[in-house]
C-alpha positions as CSV (number, residue, x, y, z in Angstrom):
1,X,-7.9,20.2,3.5
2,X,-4.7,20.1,4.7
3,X,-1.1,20.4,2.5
4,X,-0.1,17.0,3.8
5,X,0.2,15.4,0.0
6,X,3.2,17.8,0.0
7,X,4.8,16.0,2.4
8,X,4.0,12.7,0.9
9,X,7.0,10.0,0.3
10,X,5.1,9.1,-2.3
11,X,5.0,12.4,-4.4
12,X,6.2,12.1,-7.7
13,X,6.4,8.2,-8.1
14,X,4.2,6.8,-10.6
15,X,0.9,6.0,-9.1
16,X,0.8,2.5,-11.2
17,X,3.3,1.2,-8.3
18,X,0.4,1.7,-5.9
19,X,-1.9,-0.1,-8.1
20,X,-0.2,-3.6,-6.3
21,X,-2.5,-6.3,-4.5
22,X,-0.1,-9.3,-4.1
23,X,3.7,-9.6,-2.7
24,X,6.1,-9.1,-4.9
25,X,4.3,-6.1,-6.6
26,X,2.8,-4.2,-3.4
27,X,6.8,-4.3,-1.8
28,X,8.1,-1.4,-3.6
29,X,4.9,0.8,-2.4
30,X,5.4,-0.7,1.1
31,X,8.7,0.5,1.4
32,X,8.0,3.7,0.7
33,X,4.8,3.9,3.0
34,X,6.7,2.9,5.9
35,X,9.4,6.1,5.1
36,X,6.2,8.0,4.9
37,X,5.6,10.4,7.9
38,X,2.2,11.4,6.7
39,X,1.2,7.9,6.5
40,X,-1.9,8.1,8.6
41,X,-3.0,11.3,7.0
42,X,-3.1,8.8,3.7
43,X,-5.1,6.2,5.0
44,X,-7.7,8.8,6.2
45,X,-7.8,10.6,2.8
46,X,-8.6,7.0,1.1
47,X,-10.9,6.2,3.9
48,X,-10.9,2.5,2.0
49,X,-14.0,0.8,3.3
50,X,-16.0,4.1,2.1
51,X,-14.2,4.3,-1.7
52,X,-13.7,0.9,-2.5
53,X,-10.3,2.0,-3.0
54,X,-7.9,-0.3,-4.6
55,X,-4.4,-0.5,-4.0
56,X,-1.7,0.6,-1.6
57,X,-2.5,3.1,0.8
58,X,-1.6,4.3,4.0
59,X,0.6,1.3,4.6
60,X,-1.9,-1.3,3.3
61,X,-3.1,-2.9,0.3
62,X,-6.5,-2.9,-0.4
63,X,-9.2,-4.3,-2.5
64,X,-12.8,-2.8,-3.0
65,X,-12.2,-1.1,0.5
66,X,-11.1,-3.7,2.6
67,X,-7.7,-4.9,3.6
68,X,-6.3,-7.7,1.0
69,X,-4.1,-10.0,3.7
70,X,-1.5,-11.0,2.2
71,X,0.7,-14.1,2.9
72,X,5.3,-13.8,2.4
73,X,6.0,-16.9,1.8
74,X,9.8,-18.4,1.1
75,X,9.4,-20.6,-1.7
76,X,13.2,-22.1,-0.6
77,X,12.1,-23.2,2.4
78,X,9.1,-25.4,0.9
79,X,10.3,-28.8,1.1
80,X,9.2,-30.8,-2.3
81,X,8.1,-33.8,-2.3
């Protein structure tokens, strides 16, 4: 295995912020997967649709291994009626 964890944007955040399945939550571990420049390495590791991972990885949230789509709305611009 290679040392690419050590390279990892995400080393020492708290792994609860990559716990996320729904927008506003998954946007802070996002953020710091797109910083990430072993981003790929990640989603390989996690290998989602074998682990039933859960969570953020690799750039995308997942649930029981497969990718959770998720929908940014603007609640502003829904008209009311």
């Amino acid at each position: 295995m290679s040392n690419h964890l050590e390279k990892a944007a995400c080393l020492g955040k708290s792994p609860q912020i990559f716990d996320a399945f729904t927008f506003p939550e998954a946007d802070t571990a996002m953020s710091i997967c797109s910083t990430c420049s072993v981003v790929t390495e990640c989603f390989n590791l996690v290998r989602p649709n074998k682990s039933f991972f859960d969570g953020v990885a690799g750039g995308i949230v997942w649930r029981n291994g497969y990718r959770v789509r998720l929908r940014i709305r603007n609640e502003q611009n829904i008209e009311k009626t």
